[in-house]
PLY file of the C-alpha trace (Angstrom):
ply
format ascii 1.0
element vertex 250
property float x
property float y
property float z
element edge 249
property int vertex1
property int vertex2
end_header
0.00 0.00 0.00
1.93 3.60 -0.93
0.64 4.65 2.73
2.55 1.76 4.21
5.84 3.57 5.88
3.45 6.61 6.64
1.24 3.99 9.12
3.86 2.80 10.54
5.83 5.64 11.54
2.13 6.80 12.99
1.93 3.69 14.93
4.80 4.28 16.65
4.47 7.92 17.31
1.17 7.00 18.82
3.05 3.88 20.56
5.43 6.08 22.32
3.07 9.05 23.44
0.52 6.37 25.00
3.13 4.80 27.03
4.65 7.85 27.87
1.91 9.21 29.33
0.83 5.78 31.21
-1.88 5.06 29.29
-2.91 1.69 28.37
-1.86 0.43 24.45
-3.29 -2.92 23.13
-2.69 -5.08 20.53
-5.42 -7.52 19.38
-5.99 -10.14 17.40
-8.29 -13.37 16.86
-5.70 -16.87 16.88
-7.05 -19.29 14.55
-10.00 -20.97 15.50
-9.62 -24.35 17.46
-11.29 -27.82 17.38
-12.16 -29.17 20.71
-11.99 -32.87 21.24
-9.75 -35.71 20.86
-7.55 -34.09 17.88
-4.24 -34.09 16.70
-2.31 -30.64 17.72
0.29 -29.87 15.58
4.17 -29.61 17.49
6.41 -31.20 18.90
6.84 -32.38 22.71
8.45 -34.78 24.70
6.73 -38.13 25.94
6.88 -41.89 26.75
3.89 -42.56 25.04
2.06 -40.50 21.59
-1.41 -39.69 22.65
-3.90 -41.43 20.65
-6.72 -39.12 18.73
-8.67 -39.48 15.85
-7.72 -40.07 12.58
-9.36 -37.08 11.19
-10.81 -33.66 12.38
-14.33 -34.08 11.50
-16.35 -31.31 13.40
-19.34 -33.45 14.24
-16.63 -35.25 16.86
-15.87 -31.86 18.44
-17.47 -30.76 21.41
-17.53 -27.11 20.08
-14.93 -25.03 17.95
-13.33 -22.44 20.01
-12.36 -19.04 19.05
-9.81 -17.64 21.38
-9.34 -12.97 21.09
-6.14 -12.23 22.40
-5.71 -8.72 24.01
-1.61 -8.12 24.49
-0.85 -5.25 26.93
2.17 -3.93 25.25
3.84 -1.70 28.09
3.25 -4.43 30.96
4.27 -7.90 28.65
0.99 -9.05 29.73
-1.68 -11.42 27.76
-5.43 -12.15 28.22
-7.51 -14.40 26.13
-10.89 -14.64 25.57
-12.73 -17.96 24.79
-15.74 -17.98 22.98
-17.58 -20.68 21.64
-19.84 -18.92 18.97
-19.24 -16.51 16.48
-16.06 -14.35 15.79
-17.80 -11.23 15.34
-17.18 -7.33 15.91
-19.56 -7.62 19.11
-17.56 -10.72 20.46
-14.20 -8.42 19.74
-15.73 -5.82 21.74
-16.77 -7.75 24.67
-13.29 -9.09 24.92
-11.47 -6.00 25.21
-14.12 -5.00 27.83
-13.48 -7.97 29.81
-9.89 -7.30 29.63
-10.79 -3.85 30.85
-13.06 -5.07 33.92
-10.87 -7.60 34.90
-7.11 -6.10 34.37
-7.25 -2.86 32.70
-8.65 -0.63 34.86
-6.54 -1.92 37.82
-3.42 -1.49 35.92
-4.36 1.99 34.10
-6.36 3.59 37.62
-6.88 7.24 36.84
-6.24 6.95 32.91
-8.99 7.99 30.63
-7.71 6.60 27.29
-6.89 3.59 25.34
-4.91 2.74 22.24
-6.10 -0.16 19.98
-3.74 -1.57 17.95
-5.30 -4.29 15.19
-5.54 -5.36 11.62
-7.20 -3.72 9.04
-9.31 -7.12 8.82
-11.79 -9.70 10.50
-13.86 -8.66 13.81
-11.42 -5.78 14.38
-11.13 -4.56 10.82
-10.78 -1.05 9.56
-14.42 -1.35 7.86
-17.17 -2.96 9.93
-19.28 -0.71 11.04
-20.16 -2.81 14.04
-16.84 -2.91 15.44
-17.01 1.34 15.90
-20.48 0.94 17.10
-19.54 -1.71 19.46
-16.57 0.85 20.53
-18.70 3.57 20.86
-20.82 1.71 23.38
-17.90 0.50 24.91
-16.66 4.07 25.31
-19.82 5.78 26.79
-19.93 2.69 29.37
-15.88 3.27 30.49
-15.41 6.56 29.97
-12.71 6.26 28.17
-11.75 8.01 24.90
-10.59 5.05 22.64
-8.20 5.74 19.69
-7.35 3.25 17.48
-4.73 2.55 14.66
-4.44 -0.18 12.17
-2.07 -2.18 10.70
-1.81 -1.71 6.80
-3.21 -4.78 4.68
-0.87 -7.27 4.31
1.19 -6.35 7.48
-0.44 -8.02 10.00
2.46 -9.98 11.28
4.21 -7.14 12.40
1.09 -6.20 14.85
2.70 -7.59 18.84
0.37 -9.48 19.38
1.55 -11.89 17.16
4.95 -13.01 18.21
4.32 -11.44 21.55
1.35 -13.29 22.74
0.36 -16.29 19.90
3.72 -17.61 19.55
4.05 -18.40 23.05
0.55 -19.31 23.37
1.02 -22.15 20.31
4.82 -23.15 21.56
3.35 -24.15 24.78
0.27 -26.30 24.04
2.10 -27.51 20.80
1.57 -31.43 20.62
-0.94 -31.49 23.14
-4.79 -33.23 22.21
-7.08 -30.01 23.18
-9.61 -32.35 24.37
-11.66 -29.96 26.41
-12.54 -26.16 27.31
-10.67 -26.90 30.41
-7.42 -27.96 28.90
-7.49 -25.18 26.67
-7.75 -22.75 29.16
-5.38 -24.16 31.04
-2.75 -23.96 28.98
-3.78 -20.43 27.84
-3.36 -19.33 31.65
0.05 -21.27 32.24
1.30 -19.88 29.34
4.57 -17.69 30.86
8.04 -16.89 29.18
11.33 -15.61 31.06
11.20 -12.24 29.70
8.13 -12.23 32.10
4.97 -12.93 30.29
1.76 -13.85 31.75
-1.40 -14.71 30.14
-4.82 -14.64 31.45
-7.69 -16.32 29.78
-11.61 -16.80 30.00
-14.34 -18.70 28.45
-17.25 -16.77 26.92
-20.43 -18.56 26.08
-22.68 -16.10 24.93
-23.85 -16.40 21.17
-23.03 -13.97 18.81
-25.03 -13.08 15.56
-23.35 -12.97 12.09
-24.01 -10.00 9.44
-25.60 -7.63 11.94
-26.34 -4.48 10.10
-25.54 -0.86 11.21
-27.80 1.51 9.48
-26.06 5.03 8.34
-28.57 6.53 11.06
-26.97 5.18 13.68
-23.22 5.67 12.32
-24.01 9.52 12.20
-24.89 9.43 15.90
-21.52 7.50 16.71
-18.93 10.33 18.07
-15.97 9.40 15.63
-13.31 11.84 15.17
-10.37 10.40 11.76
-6.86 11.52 11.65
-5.85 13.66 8.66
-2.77 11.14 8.66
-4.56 7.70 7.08
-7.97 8.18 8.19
-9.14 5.03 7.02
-6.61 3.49 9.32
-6.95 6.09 12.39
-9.78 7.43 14.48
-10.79 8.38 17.94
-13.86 7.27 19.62
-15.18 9.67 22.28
-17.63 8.94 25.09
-20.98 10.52 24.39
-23.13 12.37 27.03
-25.66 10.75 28.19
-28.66 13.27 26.55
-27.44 12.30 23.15
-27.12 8.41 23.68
-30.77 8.34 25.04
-31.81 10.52 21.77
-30.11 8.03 19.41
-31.40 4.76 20.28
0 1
1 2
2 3
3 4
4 5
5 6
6 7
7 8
8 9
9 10
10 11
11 12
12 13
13 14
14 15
15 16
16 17
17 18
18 19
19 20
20 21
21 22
22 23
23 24
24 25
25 26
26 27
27 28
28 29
29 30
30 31
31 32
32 33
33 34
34 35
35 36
36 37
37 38
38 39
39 40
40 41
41 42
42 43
43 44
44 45
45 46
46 47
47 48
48 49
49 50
50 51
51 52
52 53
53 54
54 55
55 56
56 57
57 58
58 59
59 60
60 61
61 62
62 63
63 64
64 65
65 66
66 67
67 68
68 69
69 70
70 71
71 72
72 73
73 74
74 75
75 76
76 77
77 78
78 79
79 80
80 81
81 82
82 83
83 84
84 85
85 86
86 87
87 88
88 89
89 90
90 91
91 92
92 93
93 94
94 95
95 96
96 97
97 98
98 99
99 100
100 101
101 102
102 103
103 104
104 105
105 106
106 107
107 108
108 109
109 110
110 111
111 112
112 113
113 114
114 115
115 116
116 117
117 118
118 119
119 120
120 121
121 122
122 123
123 124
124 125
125 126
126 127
127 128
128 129
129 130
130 131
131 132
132 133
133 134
134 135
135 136
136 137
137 138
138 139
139 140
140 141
141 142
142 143
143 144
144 145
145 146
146 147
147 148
148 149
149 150
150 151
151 152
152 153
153 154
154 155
155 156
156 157
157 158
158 159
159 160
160 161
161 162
162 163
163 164
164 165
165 166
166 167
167 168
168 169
169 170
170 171
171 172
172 173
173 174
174 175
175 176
176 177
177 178
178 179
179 180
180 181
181 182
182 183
183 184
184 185
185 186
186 187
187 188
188 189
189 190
190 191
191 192
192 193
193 194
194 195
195 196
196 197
197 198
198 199
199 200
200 201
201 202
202 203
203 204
204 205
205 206
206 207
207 208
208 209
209 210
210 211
211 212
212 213
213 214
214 215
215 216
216 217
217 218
218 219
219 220
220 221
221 222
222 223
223 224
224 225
225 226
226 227
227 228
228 229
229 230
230 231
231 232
232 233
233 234
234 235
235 236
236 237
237 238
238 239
239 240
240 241
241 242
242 243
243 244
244 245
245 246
246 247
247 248
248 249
């Protein structure tokens, strides 16, 4: 893309005035969906015995397919996970990062006001679903925060951390071991630790999520959005609304 180098250098302008400040700066990400049952799991590990699974991954054996949202705080080398068991959808992205919030982010980030969301330009977190900003926005009025986020150009989404931050560890440590439940899953999500000091949280989210909601332009006027002049497409800023004007919009 010719505005390639120009993201970039933004993302790491943005990077270093976040954590500068002390406020919080994610990276996220959906890892590739997994079977769960009695499965082969590709790696390598050491053991007396192979484990003995199925010949082939049909997904009527499975007892679901799981869809784990990583959120990687990028100042603090710190992971949480989010498993769902339904659809991977802007309002499932969402909910992660506010679970993240709930349950580490506002304990780590006490008295800070904004957030920086780093993610692809694709999938649940993409640059062009309109559900993803309104999920955002609601996510913003609810917090209180002011929520800017940045994408990575097309095609460079292996240089977003959460990648080879958070995933790589995550698949080097449950490599060659039969995800044969939630449970196991999870536990190897929340054992998942490296000696540069990462540690990885993780939680299982049941709720069902609906595919190919619609946002109608009505409600994207009423969303407070605010685009960079550098890559708009790529950068905006989500404000919390006052409460008068949320009421009037539903």
């Amino acid at each position: 893309h010719p505005d390639r180098d120009r993201q970039f250098r933004w993302i790491k302008k943005l990077r270093s005035l976040f954590v500068r400040a002390g406020a919080p700066v994610i990276s996220v990400d959906t890892k590739n969906s997994v079977l769960i049952g009695n499965f082969k799991n590709r790696g390598a590990r050491y053991c007396r015995t192979a484990d003995e699974v199925l010949a082939h991954d049909f997904p009527s054996d499975a007892e679901c397919r799981a869809v784990p949202y990583g959120i990687y705080d990028v100042a603090h080398n710190r992971g949480h996970v989010c498993v769902g068991t339904s659809a991977d959808t802007s309002e499932f992205a969402v909910n992660s990062i506010r679970d993240w919030w709930k349950q580490e982010g506002q304990k780590t980030f006490a008295g800070q006001h904004r957030l920086l969301i780093l993610g692809d330009s694709g999938g649940s977190n993409g640059c062009r679903p309109r559900l993803w900003k309104r999920e955002l926005q609601r996510f913003a009025d609810e917090s209180g925060l002011t929520i800017t986020v940045a994408h990575f150009p097309r095609g460079a989404s292996k240089w977003n951390p959460i990648e080879h931050r958070l995933f790589s560890q995550i698949s080097a440590n449950w490599a060659g071991h039969p995800l044969r439940s939630l449970a196991i899953m999870l536990g190897f999500l929340n054992d998942t630790k490296t000696q540069t000091g990462l540690t990885v949280t993780a939680t299982l989210d049941t709720r069902t999520y609906q595919r190919r909601i619609k946002v109608p332009e009505r409600e994207m006027k009423s969303l407070d959005i605010q685009r960079q002049r550098t890559c708009p497409k790529w950068n905006y800023t989500i404000k919390p609304r006052p409460p008068a004007s949320i009421s009037g919009s539903k």
